[in-house]
KEDREN-138321 format. One record per residue (C-alpha): residue number from 1; residue in one letter; x, y, z. Coordinates in nm, 3 decimals, always signed. Example, Ala and Ser with C-alpha at 12.3 -4.5 7.8 and 13.67 -1.06 7.14 Angstrom:
<atoms>
<atom num="1" residuo="a" u="+1.230" v="-0.450" w="+0.780"/>
<atom num="2" residuo="s" u="+1.367" v="-0.106" w="+0.714"/>
</atoms>
This chain:
<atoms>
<atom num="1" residuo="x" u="-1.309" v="-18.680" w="-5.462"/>
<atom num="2" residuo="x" u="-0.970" v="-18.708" w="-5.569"/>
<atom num="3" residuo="x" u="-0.735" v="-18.455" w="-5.738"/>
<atom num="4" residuo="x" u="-0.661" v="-18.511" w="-6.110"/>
<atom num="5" residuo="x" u="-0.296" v="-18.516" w="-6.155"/>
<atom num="6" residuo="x" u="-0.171" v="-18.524" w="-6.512"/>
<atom num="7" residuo="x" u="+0.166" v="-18.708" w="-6.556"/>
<atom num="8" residuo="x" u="+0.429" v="-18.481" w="-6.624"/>
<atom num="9" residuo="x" u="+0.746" v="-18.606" w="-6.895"/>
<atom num="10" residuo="x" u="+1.021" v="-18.752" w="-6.659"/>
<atom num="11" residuo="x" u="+1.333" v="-18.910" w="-6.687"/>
<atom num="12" residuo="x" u="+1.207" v="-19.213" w="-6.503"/>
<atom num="13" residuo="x" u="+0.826" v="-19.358" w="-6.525"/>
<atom num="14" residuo="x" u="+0.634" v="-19.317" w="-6.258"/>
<atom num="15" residuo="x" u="+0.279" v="-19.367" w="-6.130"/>
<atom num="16" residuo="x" u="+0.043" v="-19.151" w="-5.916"/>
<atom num="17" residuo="x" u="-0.196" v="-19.134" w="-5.669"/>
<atom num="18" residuo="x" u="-0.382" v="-18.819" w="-5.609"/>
<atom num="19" residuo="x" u="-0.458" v="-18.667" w="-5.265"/>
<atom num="20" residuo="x" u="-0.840" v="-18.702" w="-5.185"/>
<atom num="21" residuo="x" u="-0.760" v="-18.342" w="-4.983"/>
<atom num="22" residuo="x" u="-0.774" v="-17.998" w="-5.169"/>
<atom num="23" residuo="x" u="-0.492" v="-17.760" w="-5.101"/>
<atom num="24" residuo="x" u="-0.208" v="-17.567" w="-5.314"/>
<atom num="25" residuo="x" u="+0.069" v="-17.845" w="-5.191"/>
<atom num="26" residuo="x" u="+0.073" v="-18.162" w="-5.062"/>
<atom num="27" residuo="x" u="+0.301" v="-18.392" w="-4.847"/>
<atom num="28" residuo="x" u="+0.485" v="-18.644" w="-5.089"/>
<atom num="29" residuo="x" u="+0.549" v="-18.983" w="-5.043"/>
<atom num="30" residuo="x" u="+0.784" v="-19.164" w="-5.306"/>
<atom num="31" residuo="x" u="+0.808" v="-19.530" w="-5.333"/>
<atom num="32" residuo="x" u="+1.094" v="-19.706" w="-5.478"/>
<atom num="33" residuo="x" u="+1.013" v="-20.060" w="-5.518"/>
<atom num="34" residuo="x" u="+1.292" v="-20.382" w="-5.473"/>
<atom num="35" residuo="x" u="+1.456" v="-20.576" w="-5.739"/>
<atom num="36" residuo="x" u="+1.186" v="-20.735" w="-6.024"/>
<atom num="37" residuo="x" u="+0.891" v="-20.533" w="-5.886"/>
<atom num="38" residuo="x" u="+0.784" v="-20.224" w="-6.126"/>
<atom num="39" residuo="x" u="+0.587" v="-19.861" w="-5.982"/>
<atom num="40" residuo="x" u="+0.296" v="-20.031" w="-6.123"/>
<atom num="41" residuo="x" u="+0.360" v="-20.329" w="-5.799"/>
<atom num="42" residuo="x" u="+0.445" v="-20.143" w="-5.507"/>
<atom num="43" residuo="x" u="+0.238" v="-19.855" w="-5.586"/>
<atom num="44" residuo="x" u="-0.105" v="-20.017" w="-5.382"/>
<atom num="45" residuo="x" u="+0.155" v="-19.932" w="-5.046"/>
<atom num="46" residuo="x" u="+0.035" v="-19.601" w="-5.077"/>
<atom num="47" residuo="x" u="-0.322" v="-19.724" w="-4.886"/>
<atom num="48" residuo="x" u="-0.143" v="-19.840" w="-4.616"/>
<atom num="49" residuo="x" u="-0.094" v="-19.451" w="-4.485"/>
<atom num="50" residuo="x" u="-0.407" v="-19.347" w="-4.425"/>
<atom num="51" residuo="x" u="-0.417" v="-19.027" w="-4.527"/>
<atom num="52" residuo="x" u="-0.543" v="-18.789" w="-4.709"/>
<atom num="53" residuo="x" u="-0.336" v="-18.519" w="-4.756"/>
<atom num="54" residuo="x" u="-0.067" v="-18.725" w="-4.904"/>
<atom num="55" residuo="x" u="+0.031" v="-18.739" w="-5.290"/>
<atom num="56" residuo="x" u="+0.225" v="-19.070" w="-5.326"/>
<atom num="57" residuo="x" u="+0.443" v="-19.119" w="-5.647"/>
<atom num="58" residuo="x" u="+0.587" v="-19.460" w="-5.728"/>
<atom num="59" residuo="x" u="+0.894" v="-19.468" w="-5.912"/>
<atom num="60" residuo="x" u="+1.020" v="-19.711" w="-6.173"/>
<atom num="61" residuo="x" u="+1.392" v="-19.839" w="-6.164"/>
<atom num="62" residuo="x" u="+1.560" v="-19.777" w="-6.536"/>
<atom num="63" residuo="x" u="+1.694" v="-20.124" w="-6.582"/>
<atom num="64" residuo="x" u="+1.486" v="-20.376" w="-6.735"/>
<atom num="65" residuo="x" u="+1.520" v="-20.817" w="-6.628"/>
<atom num="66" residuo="x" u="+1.487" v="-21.059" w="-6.860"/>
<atom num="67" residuo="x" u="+1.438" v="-21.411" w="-6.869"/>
<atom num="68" residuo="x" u="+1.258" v="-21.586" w="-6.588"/>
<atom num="69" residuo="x" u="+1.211" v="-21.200" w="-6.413"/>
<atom num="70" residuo="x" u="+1.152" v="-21.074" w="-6.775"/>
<atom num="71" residuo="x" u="+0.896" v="-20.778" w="-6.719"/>
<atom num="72" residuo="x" u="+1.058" v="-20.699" w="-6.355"/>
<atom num="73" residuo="x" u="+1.317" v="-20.396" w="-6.285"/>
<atom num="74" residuo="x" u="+1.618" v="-20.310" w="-6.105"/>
<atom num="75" residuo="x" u="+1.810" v="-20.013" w="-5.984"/>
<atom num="76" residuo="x" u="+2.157" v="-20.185" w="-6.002"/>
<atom num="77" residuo="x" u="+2.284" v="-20.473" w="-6.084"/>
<atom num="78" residuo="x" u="+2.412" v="-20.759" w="-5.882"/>
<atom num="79" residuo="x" u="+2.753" v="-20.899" w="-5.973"/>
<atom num="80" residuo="x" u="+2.697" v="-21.195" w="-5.766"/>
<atom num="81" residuo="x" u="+2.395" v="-21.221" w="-5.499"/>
<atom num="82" residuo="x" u="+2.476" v="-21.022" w="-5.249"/>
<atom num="83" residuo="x" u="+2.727" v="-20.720" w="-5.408"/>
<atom num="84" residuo="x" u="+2.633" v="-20.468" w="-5.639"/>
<atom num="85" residuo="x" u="+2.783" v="-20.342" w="-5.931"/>
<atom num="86" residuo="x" u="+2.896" v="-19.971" w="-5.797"/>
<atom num="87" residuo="x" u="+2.845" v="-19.785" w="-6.114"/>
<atom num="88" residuo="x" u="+2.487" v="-19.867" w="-6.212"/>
<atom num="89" residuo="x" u="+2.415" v="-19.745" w="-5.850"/>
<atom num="90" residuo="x" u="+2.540" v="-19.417" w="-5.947"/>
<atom num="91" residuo="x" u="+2.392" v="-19.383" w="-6.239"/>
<atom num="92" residuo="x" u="+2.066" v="-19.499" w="-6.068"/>
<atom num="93" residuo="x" u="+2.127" v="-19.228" w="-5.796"/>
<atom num="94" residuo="x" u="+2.149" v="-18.960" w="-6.031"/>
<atom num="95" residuo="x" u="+1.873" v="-19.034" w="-6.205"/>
<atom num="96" residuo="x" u="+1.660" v="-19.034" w="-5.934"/>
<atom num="97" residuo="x" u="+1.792" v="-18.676" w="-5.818"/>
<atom num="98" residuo="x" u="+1.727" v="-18.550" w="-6.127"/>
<atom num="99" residuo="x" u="+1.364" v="-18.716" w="-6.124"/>
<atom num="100" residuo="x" u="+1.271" v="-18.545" w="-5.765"/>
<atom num="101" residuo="x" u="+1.389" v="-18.234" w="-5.925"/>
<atom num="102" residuo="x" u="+1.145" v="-18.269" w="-6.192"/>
<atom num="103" residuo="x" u="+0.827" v="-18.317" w="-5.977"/>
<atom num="104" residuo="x" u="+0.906" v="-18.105" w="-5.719"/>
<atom num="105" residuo="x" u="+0.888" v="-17.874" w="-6.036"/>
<atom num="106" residuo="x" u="+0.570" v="-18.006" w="-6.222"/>
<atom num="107" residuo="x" u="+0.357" v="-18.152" w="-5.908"/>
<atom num="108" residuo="x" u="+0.167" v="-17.959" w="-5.643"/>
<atom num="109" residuo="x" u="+0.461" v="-18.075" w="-5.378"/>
<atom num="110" residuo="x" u="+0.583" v="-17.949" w="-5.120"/>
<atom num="111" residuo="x" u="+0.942" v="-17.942" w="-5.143"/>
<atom num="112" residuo="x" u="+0.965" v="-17.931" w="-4.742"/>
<atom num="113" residuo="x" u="+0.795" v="-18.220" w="-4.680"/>
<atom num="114" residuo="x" u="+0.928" v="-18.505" w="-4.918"/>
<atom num="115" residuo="x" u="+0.990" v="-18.823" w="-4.757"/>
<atom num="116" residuo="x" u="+1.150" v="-19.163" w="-4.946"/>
<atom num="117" residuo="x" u="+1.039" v="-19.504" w="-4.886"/>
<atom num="118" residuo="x" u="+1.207" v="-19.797" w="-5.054"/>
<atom num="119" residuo="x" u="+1.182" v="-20.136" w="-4.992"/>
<atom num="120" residuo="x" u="+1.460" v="-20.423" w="-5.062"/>
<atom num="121" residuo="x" u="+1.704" v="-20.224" w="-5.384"/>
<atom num="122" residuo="x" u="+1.442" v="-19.920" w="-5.325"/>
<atom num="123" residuo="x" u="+1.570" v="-19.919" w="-4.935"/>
<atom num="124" residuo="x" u="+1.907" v="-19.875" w="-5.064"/>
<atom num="125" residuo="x" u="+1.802" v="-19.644" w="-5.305"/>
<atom num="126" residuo="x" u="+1.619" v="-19.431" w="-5.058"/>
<atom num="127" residuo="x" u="+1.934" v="-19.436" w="-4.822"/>
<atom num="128" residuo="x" u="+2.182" v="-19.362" w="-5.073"/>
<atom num="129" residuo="x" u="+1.961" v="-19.046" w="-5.247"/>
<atom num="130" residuo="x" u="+1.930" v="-18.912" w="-4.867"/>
<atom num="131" residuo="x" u="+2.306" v="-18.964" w="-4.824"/>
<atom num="132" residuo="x" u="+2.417" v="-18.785" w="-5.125"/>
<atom num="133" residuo="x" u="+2.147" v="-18.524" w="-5.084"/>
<atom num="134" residuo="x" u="+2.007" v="-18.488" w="-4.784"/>
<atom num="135" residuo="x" u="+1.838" v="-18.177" w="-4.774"/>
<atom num="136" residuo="x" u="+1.633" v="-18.303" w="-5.100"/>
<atom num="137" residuo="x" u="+1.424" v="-18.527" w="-4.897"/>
<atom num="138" residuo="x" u="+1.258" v="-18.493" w="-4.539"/>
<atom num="139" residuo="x" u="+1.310" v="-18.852" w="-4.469"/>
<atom num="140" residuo="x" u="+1.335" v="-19.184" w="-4.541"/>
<atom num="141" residuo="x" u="+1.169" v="-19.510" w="-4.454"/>
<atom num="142" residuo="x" u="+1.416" v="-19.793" w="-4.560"/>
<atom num="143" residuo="x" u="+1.259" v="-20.125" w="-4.563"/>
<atom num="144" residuo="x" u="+1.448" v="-20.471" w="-4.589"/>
<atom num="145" residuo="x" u="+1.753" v="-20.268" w="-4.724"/>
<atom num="146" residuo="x" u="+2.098" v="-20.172" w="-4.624"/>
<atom num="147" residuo="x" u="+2.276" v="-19.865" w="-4.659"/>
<atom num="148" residuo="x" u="+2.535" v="-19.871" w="-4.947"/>
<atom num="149" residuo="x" u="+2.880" v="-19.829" w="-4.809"/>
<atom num="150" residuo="x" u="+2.977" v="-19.669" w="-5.192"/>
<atom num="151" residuo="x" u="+2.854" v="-19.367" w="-5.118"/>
<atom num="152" residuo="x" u="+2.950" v="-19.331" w="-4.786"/>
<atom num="153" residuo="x" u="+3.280" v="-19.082" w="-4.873"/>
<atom num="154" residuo="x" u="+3.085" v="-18.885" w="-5.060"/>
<atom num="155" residuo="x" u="+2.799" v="-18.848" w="-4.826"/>
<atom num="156" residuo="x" u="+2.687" v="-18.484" w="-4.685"/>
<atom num="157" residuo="x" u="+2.527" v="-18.415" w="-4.337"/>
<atom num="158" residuo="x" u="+2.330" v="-18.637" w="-4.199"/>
<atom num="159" residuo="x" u="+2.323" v="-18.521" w="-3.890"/>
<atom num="160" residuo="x" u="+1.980" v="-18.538" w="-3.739"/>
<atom num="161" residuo="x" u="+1.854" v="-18.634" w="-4.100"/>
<atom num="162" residuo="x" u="+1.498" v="-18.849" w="-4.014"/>
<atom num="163" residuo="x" u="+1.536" v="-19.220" w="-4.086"/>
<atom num="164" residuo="x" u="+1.325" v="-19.529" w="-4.017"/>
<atom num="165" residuo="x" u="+1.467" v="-19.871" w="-4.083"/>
<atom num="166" residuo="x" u="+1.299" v="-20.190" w="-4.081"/>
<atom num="167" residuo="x" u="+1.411" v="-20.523" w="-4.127"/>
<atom num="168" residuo="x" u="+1.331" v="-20.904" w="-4.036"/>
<atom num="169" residuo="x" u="+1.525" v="-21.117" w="-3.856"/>
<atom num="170" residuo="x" u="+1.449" v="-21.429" w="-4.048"/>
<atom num="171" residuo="x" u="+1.529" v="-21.242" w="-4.367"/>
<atom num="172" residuo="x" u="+1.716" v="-21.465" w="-4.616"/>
<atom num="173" residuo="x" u="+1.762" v="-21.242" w="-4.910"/>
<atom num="174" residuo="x" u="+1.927" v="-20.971" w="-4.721"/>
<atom num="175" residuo="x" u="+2.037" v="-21.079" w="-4.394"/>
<atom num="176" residuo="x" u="+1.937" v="-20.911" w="-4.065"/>
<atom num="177" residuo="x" u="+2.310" v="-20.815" w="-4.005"/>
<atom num="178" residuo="x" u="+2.303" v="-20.584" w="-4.288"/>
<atom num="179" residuo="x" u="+2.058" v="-20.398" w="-4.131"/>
<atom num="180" residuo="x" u="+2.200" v="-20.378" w="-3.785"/>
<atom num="181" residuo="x" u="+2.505" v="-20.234" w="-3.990"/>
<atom num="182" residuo="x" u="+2.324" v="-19.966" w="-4.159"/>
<atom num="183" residuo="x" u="+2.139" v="-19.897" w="-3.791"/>
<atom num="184" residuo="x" u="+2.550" v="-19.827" w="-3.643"/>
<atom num="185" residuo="x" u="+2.674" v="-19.637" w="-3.949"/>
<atom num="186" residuo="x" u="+2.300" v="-19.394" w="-3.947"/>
<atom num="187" residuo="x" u="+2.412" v="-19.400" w="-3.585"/>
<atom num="188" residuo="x" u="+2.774" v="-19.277" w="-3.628"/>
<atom num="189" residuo="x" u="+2.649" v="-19.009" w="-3.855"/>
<atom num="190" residuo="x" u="+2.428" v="-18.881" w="-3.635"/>
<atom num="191" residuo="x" u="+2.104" v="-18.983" w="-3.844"/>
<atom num="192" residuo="x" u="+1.785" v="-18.935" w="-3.639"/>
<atom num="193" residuo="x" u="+1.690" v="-19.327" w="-3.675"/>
<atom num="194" residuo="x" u="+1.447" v="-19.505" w="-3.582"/>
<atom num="195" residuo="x" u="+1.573" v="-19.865" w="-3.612"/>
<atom num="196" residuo="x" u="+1.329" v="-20.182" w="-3.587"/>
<atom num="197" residuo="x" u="+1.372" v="-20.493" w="-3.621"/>
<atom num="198" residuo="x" u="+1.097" v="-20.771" w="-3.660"/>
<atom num="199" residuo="x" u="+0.952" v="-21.153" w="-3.687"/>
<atom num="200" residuo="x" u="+0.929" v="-21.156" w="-4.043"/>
<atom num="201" residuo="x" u="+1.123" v="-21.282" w="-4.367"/>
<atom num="202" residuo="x" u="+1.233" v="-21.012" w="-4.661"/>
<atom num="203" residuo="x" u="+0.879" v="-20.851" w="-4.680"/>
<atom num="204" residuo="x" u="+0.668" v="-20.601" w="-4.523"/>
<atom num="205" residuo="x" u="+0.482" v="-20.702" w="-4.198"/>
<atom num="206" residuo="x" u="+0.134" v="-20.560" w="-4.063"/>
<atom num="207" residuo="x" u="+0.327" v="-20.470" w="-3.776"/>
<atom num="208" residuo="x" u="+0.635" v="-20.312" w="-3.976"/>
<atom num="209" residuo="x" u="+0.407" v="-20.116" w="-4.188"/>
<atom num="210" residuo="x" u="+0.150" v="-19.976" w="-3.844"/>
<atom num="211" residuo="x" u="+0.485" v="-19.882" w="-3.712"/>
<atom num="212" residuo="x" u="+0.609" v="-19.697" w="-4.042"/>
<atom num="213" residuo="x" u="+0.256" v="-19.537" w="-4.110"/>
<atom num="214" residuo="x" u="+0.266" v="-19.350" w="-3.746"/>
<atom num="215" residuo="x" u="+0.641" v="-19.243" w="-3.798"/>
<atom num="216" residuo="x" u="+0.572" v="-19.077" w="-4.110"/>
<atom num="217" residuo="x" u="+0.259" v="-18.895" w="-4.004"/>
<atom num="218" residuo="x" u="+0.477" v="-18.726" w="-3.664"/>
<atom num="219" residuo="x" u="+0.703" v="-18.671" w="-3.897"/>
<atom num="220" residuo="x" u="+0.509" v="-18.492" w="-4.154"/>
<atom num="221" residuo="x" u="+0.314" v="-18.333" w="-3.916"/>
<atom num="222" residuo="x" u="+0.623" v="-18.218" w="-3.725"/>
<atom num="223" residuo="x" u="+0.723" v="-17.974" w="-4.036"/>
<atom num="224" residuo="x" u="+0.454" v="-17.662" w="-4.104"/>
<atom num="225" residuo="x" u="+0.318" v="-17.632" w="-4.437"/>
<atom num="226" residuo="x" u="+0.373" v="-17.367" w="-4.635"/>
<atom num="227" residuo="x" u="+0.229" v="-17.028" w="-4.560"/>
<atom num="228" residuo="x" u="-0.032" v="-16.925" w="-4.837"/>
<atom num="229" residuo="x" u="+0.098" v="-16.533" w="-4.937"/>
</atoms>
């Protein structure tokens, strides 16, 4: 039977979905979804991992889209297609740091074992939180993203910081070259990435998501839970 979890007041909404496991904390997976999705859409991801252990909290971007994506979010806007405006991504950032601070507060988490996974605006989400911050996360899965070069100067370090990025090399929204640029600038930081590229358009494979599901359980199962006093 699954935990109860009551949602906490947050800066951002969110959505949850309890462990099925009993124990004081839990390993914490937090989705990010991509541009006109909501928590509410991305959250059924969660399934995909198997596990029971893990409490999975999906988190909603602040901006609302109207007209024709009217009922969608975004963490940033675009000022055309394919660049984003620099200081909603900041602001987006820093909401989102303040957010993990507030369930790592409120939830049965544990704070060692915290791992991002974004998909499309969420992958550049995830990158950028882990950039800025990257001993408030234990990793990041970055799907269909790209790493956003505006945060770059003001990253910390990332050395040996665990990363897994996915992307397709038929993607047409965001082109497989961004992704073989954030796979040489993780590199150049010293990121410990795991970088794979597959036969699929700007979405989530079977074989993207087997491949993502087995590198966040070694990686969560790399890093001891907490000791019980």
């Amino acid at each position: 039977m699954s935990n109860q979890l009551e949602p906490v007041q947050a800066n951002l909404h969110h959505e949850l979905i309890a462990p099925r496991k009993q124990a004081d904390t839990y390993p914490t997976l937090v989705l990010l979804h991509g541009r006109g999705d909501s928590a509410a859409g991305i959250l059924p991801l969660a399934y995909e991992f198997e596990r029971d252990d893990l409490l999975v909290i999906s988190v909603q971007a602040p901006l609302e889209l109207g007209g024709v994506m009217a009922g969608g979010y975004e963490w940033y806007r675009l000022q055309q297609p394919r660049s984003l405006n620099e200081a909603t991504l900041r602001a987006s950032l820093e909401a989102l740091a303040e957010f993990l601070d507030t369930v790592k507060a409120s939830y049965p988490v544990d704070p060692e074992r915290v791992v991002l996974l974004g998909f499309s605006q969420g992958a550049v989400m995830s990158l950028g939180a882990q950039a800025l911050q990257p001993g408030s996360v234990s990793g990041v899965i970055a799907l269909s993203g790209y790493f956003p070069i505006e945060v770059e100067s003001d990253s910390g370090n990332l050395v040996g910081a665990p990363a897994f990025v996915a992307h397709g090399v038929h993607d047409d929204i965001i082109p497989v070259e961004a992704g073989r640029r954030t796979r040489d600038l993780l590199e150049r930081h010293g990121v410990d990435l795991t970088y794979r590229e597959y036969p699929m358009a700007h979405n989530v494979s079977a074989e993207a998501m087997a491949d993502a599901r087995e590198w966040l359980s070694r990686l969560l199962d790399s890093i001891p839970p907490p000791t019980t006093p």
